[in-house]
C-alpha positions in Angstrom: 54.7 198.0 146.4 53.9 200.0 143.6 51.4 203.1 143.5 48.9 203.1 141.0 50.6 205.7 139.1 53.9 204.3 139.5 52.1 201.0 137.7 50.7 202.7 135.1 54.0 204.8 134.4 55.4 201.4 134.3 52.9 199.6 132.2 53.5 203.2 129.9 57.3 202.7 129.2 57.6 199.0 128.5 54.8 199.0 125.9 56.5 201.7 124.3 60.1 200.1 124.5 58.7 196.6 123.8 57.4 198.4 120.5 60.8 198.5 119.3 62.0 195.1 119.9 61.3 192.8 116.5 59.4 189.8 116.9 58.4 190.4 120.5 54.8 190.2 121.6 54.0 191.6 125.6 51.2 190.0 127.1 50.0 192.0 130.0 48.4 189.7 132.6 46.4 191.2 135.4 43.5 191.1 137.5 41.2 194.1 137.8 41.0 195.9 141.7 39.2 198.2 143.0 42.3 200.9 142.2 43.1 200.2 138.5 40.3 198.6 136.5 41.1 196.9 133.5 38.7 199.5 131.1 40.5 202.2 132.6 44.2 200.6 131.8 42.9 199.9 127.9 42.8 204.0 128.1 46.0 204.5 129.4 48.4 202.1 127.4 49.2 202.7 124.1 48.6 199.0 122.8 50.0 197.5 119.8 49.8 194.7 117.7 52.7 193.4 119.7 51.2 194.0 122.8 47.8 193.2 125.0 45.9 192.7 127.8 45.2 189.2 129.3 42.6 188.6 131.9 42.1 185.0 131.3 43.7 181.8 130.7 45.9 179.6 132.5 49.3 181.5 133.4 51.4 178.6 133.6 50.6 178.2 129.9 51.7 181.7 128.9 54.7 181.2 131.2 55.5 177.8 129.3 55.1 179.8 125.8 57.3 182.9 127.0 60.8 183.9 126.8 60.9 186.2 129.7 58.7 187.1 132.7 58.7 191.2 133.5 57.4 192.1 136.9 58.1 194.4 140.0 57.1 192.3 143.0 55.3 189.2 142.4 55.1 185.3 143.7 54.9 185.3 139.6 58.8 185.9 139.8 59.6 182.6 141.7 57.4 180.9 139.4 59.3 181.8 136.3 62.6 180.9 137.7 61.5 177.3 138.7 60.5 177.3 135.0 64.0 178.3 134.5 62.8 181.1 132.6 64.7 184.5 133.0 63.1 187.8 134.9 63.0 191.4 134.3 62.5 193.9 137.1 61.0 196.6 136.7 58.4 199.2 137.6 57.2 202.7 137.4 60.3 203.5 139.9 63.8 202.1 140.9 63.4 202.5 144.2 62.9 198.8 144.8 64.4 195.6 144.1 62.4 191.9 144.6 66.1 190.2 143.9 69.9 190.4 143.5 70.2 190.7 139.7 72.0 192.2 136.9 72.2 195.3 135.0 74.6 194.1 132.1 73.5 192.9 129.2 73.7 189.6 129.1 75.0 187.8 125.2 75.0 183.6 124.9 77.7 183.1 126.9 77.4 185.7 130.1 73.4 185.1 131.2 71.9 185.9 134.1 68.2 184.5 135.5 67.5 188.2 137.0 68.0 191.7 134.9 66.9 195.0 136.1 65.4 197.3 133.6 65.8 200.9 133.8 64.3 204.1 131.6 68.0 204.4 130.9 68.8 200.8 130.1 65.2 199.3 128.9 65.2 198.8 125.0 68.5 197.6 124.8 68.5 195.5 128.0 65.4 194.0 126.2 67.2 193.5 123.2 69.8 191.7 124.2 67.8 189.3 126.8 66.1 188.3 123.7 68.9 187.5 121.8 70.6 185.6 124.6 67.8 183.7 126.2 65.2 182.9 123.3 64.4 179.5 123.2 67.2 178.9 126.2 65.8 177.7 129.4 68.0 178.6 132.5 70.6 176.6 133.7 70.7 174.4 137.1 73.8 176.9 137.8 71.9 180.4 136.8 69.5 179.7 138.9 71.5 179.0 142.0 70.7 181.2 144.7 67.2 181.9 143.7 65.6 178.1 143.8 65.9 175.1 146.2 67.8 172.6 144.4 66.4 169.4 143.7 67.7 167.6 146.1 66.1 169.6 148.5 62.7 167.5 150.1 60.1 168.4 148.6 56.9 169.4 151.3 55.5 166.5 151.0 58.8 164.5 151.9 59.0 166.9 154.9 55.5 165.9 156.2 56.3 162.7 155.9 59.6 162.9 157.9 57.6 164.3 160.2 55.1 162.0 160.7 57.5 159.2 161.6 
């Protein structure tokens, strides 16, 4: 996991970089802990118009509105790739990686359903996952390798296999 400061420094440099992209709005879901209380990241990150803090609400919603899910280690991740929505990783360090993913930009016809953002790489990696991926939901084949496909038993099936 992240240190606090690592978060932060995290939280810091995709505000800023998010800034830049045109008609992009970051919504920053969290839950306040005992190590990073939500008054005290209002301090730290610059917010813009583009960009706030969102402690309540359903996050399925927001996940159903949203064009791309940005996290470092979260079930949140999985989530968004069973919504066949795409997935940024990134953090206040590189020195971990939740999935396999890609560091090329993707364009409409070379996507990928997991990017890794960098310092070096951030504004225009965000750019262009924009531009390919708006309004796109992922493909049954660029999600292969991260979901079960659907004709995989669901739970419930298994249980009931299992009871007869």
């Amino acid at each position: 996991y992240e240190t606090s400061n690592e978060f932060v420094f995290g939280l810091q440099r995709l505000v800023q970089s998010v800034g830049k992209v045109e008609n992009t709005e970051l919504v920053i879901r969290i839950r306040s802990n005992e190590e990073c209380e939500i008054s005290s990241l209002e301090k730290l990150i610059p917010l813009s118009k583009n960009c706030h803090i969102k402690t309540d609400g359903n996050f399925k919603n927001d996940l159903a509105e949203a064009d791309l899910l940005i996290s470092f280690s979260s079930t949140t991740i999985e989530e968004a790739l069973y919504a066949r929505k795409p997935v940024a990783l990134f953090g206040g360090s590189n020195r971990y990686r939740h999935l396999p993913g890609s560091s090329i930009l993707p364009d409409i016809n070379n996507r990928s359903a997991v990017y890794y953002l960098s310092d070096e790489n951030i504004s225009e990696m965000l750019n262009a996952i924009m531009v390919a991926h708006h309004n796109k939901p992922l493909t049954d084949d660029e999600v292969l390798g991260y979901v079960w496909p659907d004709f995989v038993p669901s739970i419930g099936d298994f249980v009931l296999n299992l009871a007869q």
